[in-house]
LUMLUMDREN-2810 file (N, C-alpha, C; in Angstrom, 1 decimal):
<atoms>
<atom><aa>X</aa><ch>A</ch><at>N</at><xx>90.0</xx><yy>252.9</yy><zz>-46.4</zz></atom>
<atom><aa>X</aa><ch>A</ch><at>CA</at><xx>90.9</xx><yy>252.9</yy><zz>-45.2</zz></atom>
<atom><aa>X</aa><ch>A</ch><at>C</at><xx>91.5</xx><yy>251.5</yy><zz>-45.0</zz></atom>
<atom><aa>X</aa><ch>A</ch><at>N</at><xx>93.0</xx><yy>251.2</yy><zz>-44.7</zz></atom>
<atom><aa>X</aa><ch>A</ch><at>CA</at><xx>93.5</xx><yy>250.4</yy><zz>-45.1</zz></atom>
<atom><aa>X</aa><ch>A</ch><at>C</at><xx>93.7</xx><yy>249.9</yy><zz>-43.4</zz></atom>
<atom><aa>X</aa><ch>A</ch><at>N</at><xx>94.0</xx><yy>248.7</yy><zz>-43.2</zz></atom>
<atom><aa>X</aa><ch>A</ch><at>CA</at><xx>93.8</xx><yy>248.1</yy><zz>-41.5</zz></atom>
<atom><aa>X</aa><ch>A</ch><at>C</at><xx>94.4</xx><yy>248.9</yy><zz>-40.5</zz></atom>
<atom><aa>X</aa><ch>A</ch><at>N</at><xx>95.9</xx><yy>249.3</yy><zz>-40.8</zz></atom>
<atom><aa>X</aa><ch>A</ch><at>CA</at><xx>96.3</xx><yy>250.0</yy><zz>-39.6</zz></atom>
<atom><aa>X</aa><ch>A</ch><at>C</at><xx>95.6</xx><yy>251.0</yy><zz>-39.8</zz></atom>
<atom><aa>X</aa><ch>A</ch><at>N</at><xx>95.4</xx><yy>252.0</yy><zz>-40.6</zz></atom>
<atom><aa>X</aa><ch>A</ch><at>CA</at><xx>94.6</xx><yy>253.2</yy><zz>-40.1</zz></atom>
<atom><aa>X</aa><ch>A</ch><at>C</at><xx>93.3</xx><yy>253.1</yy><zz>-39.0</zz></atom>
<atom><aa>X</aa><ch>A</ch><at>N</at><xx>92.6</xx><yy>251.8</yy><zz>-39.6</zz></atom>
<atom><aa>X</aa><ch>A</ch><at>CA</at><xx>91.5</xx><yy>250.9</yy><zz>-38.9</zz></atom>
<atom><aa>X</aa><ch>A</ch><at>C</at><xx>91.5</xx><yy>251.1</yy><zz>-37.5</zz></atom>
<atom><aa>X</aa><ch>A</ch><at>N</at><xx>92.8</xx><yy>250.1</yy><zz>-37.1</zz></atom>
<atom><aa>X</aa><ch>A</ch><at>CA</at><xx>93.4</xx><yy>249.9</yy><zz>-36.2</zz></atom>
<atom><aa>X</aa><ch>A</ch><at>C</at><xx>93.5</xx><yy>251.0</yy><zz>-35.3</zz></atom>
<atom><aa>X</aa><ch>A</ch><at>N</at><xx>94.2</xx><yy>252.1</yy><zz>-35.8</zz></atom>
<atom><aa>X</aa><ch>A</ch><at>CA</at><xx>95.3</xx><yy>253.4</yy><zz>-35.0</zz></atom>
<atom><aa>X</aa><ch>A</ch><at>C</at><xx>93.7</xx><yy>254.1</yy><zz>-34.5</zz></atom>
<atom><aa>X</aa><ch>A</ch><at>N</at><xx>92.5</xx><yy>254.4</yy><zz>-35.6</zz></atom>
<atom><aa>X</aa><ch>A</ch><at>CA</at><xx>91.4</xx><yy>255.0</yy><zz>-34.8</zz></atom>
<atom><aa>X</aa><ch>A</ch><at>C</at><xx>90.7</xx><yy>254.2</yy><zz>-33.9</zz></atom>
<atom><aa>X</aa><ch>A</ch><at>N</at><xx>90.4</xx><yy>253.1</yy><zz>-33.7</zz></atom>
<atom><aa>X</aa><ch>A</ch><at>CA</at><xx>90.0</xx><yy>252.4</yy><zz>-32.5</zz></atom>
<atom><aa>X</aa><ch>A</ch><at>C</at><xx>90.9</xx><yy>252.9</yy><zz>-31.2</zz></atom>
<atom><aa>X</aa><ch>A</ch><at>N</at><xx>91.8</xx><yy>252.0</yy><zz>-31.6</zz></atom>
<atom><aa>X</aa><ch>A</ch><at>CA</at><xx>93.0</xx><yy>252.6</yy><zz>-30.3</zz></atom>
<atom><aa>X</aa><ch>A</ch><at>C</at><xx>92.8</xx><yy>253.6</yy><zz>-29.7</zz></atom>
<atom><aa>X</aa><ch>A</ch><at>N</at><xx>93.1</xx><yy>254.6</yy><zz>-30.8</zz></atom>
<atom><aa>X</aa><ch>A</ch><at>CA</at><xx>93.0</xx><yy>256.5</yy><zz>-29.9</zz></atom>
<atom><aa>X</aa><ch>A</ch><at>C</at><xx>91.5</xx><yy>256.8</yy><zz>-29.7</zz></atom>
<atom><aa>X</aa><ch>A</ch><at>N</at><xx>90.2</xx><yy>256.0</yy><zz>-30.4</zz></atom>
<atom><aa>X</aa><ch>A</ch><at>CA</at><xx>89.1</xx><yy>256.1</yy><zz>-29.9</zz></atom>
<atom><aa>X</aa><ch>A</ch><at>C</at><xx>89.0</xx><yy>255.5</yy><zz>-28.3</zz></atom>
<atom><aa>X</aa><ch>A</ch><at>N</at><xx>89.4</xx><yy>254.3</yy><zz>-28.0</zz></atom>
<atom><aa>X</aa><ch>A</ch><at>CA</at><xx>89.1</xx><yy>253.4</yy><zz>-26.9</zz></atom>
<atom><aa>X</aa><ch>A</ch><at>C</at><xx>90.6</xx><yy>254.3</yy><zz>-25.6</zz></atom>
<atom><aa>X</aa><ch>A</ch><at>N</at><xx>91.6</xx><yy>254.6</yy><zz>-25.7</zz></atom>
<atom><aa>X</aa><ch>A</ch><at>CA</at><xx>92.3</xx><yy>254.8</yy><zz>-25.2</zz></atom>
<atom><aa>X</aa><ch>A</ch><at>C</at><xx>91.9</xx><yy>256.3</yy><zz>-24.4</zz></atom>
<atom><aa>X</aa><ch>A</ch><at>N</at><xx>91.1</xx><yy>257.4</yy><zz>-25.2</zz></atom>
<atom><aa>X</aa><ch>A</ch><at>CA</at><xx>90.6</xx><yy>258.8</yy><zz>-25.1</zz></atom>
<atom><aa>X</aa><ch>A</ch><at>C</at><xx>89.2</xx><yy>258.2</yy><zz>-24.1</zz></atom>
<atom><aa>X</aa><ch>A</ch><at>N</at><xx>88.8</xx><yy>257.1</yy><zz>-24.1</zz></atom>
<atom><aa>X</aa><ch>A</ch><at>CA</at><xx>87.8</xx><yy>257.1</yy><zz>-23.3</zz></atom>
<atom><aa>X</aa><ch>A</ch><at>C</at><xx>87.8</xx><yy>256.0</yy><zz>-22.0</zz></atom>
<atom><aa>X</aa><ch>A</ch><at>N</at><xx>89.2</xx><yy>255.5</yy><zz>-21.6</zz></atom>
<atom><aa>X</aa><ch>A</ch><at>CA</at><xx>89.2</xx><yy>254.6</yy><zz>-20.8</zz></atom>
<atom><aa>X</aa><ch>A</ch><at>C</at><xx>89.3</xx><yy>255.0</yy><zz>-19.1</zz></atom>
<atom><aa>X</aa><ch>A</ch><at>N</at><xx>89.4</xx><yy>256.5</yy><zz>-19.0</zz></atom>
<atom><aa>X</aa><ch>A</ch><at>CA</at><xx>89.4</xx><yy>257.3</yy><zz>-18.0</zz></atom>
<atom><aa>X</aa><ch>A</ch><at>C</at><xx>87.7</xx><yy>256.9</yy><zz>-17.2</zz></atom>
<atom><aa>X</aa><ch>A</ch><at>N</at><xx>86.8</xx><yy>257.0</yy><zz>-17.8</zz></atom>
<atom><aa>X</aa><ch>A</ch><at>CA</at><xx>85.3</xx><yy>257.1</yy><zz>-18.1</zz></atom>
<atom><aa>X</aa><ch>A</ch><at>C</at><xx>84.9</xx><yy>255.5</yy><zz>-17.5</zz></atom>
<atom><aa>X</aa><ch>A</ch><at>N</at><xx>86.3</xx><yy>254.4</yy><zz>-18.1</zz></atom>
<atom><aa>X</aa><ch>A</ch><at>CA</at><xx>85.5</xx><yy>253.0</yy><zz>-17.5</zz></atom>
<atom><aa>X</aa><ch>A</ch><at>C</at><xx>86.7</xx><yy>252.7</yy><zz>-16.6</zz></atom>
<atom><aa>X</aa><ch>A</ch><at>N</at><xx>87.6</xx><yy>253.3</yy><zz>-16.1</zz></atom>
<atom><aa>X</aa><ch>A</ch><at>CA</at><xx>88.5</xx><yy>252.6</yy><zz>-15.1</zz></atom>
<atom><aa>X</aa><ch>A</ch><at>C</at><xx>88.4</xx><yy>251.4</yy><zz>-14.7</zz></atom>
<atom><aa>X</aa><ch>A</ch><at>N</at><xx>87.1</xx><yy>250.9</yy><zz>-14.0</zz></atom>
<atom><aa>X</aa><ch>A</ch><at>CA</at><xx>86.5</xx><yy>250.1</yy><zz>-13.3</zz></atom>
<atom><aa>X</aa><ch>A</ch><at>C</at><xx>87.0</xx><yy>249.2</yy><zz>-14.1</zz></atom>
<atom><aa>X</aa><ch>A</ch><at>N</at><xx>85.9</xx><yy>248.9</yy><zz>-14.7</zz></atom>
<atom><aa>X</aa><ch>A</ch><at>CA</at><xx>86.0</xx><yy>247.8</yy><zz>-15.8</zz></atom>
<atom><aa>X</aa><ch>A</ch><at>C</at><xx>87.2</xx><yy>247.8</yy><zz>-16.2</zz></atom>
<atom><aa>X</aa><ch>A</ch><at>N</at><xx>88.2</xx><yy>248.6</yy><zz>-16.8</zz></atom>
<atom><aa>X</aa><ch>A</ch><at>CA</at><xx>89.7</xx><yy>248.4</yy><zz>-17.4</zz></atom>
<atom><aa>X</aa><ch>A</ch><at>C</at><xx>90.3</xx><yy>247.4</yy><zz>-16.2</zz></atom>
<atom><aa>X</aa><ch>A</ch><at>N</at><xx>90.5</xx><yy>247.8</yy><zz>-14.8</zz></atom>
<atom><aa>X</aa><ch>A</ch><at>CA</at><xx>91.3</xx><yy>247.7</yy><zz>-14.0</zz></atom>
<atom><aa>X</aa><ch>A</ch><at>C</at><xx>91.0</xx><yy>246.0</yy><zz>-13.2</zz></atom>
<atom><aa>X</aa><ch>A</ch><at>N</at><xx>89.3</xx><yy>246.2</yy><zz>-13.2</zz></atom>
<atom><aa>X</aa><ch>A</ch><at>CA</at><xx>88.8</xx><yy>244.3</yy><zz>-13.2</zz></atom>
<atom><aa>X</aa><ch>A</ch><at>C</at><xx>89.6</xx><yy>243.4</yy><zz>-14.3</zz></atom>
<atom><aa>X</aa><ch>A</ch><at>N</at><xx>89.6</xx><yy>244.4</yy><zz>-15.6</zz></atom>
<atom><aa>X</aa><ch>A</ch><at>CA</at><xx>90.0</xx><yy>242.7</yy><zz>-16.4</zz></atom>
<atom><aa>X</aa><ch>A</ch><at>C</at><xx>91.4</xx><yy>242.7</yy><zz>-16.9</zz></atom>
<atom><aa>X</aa><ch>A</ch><at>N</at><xx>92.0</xx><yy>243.8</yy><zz>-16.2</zz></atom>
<atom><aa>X</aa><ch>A</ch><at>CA</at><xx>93.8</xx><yy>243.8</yy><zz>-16.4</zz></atom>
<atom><aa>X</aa><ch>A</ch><at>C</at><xx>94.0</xx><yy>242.5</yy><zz>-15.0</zz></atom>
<atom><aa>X</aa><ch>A</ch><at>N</at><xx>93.3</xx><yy>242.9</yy><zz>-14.3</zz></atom>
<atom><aa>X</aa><ch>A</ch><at>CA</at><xx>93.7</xx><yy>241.9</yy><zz>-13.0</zz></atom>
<atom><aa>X</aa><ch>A</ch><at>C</at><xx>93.4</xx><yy>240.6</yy><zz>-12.9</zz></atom>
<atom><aa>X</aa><ch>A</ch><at>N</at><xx>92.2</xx><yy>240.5</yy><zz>-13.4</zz></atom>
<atom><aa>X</aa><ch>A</ch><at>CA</at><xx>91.7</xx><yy>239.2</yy><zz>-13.7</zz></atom>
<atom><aa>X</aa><ch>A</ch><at>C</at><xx>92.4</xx><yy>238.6</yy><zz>-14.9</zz></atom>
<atom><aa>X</aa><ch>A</ch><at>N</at><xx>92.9</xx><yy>238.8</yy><zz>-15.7</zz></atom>
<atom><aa>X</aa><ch>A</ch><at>CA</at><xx>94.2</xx><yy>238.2</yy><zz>-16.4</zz></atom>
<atom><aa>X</aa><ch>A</ch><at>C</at><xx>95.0</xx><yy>238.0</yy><zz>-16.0</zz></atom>
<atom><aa>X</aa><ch>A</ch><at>N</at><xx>95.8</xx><yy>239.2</yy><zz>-15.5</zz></atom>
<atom><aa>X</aa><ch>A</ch><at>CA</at><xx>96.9</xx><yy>238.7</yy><zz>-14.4</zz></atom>
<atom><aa>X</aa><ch>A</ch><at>C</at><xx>96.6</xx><yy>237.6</yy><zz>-13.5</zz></atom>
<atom><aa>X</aa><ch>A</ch><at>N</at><xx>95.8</xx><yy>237.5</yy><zz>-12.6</zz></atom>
<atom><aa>X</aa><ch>A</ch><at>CA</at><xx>95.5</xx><yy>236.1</yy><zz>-12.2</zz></atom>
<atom><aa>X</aa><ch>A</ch><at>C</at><xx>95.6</xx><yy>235.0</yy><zz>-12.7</zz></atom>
<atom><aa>X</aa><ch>A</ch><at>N</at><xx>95.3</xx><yy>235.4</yy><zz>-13.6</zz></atom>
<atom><aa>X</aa><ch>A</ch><at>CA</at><xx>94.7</xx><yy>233.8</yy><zz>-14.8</zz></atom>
<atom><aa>X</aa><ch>A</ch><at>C</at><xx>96.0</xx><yy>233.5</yy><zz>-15.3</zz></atom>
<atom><aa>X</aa><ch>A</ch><at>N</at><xx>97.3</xx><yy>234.5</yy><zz>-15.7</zz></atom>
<atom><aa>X</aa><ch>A</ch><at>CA</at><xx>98.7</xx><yy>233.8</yy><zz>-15.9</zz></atom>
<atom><aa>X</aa><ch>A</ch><at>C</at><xx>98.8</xx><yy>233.4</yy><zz>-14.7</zz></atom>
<atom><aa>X</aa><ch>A</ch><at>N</at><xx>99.4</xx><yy>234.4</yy><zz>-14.1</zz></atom>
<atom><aa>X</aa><ch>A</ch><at>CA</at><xx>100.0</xx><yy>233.3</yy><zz>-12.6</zz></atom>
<atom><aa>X</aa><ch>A</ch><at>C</at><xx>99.7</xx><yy>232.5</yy><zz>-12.0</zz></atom>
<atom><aa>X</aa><ch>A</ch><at>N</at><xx>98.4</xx><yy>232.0</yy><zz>-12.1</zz></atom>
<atom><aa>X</aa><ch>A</ch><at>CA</at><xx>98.0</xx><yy>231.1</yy><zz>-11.7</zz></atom>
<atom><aa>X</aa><ch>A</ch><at>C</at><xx>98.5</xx><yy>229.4</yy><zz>-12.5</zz></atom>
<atom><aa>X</aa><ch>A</ch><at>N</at><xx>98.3</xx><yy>229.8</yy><zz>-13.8</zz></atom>
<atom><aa>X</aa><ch>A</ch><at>CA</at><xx>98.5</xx><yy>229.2</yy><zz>-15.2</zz></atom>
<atom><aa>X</aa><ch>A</ch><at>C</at><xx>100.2</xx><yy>228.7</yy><zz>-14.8</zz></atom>
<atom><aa>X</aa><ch>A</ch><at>N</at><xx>101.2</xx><yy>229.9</yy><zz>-14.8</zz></atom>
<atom><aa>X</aa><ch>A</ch><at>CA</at><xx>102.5</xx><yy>230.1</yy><zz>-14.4</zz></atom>
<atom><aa>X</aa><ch>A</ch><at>C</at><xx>102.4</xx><yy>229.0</yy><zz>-13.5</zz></atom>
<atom><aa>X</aa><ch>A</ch><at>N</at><xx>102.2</xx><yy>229.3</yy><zz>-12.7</zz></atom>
<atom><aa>X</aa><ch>A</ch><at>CA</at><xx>102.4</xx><yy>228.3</yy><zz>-11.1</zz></atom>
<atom><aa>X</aa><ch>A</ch><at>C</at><xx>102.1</xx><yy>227.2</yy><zz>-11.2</zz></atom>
<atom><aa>X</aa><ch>A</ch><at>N</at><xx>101.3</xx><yy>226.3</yy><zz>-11.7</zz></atom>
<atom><aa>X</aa><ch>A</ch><at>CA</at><xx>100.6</xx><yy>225.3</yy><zz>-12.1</zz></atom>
<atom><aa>X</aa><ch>A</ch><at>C</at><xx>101.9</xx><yy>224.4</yy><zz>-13.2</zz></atom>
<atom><aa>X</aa><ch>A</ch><at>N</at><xx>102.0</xx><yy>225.4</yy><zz>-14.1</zz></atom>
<atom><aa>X</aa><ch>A</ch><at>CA</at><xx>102.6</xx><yy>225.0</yy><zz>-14.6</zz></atom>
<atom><aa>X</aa><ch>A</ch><at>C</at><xx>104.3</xx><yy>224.2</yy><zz>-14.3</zz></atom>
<atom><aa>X</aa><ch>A</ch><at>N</at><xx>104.5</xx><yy>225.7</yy><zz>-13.6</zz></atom>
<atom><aa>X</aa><ch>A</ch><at>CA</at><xx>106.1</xx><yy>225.4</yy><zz>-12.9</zz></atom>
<atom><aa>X</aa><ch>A</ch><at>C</at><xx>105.9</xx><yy>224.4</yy><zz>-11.6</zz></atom>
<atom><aa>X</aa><ch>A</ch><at>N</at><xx>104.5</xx><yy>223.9</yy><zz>-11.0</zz></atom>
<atom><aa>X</aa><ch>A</ch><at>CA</at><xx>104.8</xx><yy>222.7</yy><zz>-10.1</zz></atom>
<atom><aa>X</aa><ch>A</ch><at>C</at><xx>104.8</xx><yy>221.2</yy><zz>-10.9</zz></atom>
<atom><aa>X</aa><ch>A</ch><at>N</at><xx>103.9</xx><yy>221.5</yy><zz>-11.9</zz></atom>
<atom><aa>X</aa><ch>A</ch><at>CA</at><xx>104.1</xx><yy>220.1</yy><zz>-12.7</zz></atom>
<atom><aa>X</aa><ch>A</ch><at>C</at><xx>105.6</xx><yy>219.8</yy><zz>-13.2</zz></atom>
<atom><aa>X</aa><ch>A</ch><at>N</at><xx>106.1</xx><yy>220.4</yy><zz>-13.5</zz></atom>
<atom><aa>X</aa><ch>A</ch><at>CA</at><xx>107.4</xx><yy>221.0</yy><zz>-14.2</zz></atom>
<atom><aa>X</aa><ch>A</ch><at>C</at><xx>108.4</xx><yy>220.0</yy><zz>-13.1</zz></atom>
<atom><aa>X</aa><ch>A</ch><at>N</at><xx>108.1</xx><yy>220.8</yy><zz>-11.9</zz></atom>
<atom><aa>X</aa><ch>A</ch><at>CA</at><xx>109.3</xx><yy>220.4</yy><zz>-10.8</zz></atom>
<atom><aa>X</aa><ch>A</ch><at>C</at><xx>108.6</xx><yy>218.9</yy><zz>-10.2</zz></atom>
<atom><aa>X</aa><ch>A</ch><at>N</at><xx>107.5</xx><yy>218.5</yy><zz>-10.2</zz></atom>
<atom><aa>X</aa><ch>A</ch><at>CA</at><xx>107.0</xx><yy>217.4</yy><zz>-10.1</zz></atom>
<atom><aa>X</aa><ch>A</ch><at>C</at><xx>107.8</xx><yy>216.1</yy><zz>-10.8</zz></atom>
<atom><aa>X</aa><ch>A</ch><at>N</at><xx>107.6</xx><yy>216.4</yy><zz>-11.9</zz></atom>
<atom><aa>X</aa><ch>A</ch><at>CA</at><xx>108.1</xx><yy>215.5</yy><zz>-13.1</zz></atom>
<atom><aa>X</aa><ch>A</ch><at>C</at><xx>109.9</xx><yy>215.7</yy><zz>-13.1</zz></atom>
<atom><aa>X</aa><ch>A</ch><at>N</at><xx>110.5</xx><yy>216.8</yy><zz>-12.6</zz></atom>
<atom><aa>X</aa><ch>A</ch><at>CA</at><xx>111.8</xx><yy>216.4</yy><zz>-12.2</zz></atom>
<atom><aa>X</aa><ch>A</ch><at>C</at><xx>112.4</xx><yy>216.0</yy><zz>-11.1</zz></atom>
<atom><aa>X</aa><ch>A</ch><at>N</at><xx>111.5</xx><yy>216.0</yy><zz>-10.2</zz></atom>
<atom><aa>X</aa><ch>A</ch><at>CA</at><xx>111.6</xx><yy>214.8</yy><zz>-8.7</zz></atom>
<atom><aa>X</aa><ch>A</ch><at>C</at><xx>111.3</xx><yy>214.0</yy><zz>-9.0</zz></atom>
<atom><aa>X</aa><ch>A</ch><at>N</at><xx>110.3</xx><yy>213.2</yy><zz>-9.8</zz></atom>
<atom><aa>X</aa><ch>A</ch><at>CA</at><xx>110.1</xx><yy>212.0</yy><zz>-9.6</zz></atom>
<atom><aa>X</aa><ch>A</ch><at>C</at><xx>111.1</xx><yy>211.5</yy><zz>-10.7</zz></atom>
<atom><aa>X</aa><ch>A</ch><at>N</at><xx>111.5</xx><yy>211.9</yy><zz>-12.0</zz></atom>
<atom><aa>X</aa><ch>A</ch><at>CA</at><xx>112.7</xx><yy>211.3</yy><zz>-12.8</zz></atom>
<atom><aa>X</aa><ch>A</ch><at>C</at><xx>114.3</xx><yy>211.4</yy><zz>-12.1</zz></atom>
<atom><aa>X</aa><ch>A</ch><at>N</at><xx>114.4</xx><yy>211.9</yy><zz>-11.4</zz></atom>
<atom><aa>X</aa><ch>A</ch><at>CA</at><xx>115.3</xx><yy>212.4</yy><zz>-10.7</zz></atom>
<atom><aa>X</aa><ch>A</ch><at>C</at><xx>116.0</xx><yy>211.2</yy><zz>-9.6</zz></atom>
<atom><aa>X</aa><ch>A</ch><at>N</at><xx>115.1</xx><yy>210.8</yy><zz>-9.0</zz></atom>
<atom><aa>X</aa><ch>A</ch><at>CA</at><xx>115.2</xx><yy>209.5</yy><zz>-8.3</zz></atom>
<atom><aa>X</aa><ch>A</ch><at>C</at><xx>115.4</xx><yy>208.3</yy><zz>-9.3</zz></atom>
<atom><aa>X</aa><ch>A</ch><at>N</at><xx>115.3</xx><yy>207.7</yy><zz>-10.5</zz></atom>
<atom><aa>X</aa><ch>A</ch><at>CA</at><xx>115.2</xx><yy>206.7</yy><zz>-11.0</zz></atom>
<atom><aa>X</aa><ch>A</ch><at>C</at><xx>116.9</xx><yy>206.1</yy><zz>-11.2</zz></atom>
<atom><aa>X</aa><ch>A</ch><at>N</at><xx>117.1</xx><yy>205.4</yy><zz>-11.2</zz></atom>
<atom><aa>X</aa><ch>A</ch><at>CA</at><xx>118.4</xx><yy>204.8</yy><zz>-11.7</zz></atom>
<atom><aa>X</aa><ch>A</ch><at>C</at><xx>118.2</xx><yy>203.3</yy><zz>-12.3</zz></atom>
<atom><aa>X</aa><ch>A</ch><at>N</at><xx>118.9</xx><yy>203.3</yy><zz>-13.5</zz></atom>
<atom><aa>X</aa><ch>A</ch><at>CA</at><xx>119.0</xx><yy>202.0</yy><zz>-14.2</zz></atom>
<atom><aa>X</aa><ch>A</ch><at>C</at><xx>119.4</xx><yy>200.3</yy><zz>-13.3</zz></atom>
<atom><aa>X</aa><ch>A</ch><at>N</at><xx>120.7</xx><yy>200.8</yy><zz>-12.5</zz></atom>
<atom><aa>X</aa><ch>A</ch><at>CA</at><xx>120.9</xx><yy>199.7</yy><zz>-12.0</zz></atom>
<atom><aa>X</aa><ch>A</ch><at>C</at><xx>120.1</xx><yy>199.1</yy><zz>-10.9</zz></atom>
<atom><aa>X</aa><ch>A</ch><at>N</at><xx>118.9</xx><yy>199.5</yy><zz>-10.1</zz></atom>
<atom><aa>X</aa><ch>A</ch><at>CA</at><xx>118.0</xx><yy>199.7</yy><zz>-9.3</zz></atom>
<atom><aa>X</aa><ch>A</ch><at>C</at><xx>116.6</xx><yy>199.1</yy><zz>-9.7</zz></atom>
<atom><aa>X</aa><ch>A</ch><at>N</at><xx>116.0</xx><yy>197.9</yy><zz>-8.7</zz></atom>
<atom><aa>X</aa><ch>A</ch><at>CA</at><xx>114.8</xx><yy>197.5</yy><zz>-9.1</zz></atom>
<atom><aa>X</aa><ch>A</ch><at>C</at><xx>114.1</xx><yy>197.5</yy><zz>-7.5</zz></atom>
<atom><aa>X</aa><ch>A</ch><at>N</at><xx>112.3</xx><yy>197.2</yy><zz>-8.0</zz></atom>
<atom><aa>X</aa><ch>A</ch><at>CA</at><xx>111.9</xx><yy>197.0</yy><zz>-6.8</zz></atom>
<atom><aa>X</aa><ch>A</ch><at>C</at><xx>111.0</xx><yy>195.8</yy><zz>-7.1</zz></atom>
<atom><aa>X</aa><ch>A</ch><at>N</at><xx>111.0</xx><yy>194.4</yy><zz>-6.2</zz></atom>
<atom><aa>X</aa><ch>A</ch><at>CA</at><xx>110.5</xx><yy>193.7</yy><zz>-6.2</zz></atom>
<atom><aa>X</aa><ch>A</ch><at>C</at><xx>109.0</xx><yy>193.9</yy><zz>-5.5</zz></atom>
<atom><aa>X</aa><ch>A</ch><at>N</at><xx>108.2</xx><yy>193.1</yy><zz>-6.2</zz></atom>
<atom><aa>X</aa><ch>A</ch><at>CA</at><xx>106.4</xx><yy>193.8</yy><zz>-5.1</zz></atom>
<atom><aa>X</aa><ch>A</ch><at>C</at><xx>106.0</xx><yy>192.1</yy><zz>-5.3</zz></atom>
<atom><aa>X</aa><ch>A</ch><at>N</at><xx>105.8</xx><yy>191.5</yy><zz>-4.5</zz></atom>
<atom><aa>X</aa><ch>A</ch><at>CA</at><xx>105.0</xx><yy>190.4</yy><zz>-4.6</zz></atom>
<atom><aa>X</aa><ch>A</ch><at>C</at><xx>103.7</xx><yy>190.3</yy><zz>-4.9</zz></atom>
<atom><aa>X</aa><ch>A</ch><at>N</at><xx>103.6</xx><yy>189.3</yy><zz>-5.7</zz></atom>
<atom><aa>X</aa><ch>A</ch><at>CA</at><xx>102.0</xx><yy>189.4</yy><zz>-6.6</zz></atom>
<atom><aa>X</aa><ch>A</ch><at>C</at><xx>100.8</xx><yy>189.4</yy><zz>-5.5</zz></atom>
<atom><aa>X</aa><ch>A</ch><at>N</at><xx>99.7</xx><yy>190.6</yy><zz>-5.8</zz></atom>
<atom><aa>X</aa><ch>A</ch><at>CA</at><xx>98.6</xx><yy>190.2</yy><zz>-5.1</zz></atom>
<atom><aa>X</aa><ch>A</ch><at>C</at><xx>99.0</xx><yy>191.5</yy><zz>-3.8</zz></atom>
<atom><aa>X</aa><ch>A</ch><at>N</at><xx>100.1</xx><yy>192.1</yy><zz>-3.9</zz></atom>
<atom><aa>X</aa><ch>A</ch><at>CA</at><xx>100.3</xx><yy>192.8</yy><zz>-2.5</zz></atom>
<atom><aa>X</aa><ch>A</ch><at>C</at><xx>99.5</xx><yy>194.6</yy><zz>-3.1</zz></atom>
</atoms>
């Protein structure tokens, strides 16, 4: 039996019985979903973080800080 065939009976074995674990299917579809968006969001504030703070910089522009302050 060569992999996809492998493959194709798993599937239609696990797919024919996922009525039976709903539960469980439906916990760890969501709990992934969580885990992107969360991931997503994190990501896209670092993102806009690092283009506010580059965003303000200009070449011709310094800031003096006196030693020790």
């Amino acid at each position: 039996m060569n992999f996809l065939a492998q493959f194709l009976a798993l599937l239609r074995m696990n797919l024919a019985n996922e009525r039976s674990r709903l539960g469980s299917v439906l916990t760890i579809v969501i709990g992934v979903s969580c885990t992107v968006a969360v991931l997503v969001s994190m990501l896209a504030m670092g993102t806009g973080a690092r283009a506010q703070a580059e965003g303000d910089v200009h070449d011709d522009e310094a800031i003096v800080i006196a030693q020790g302050a």
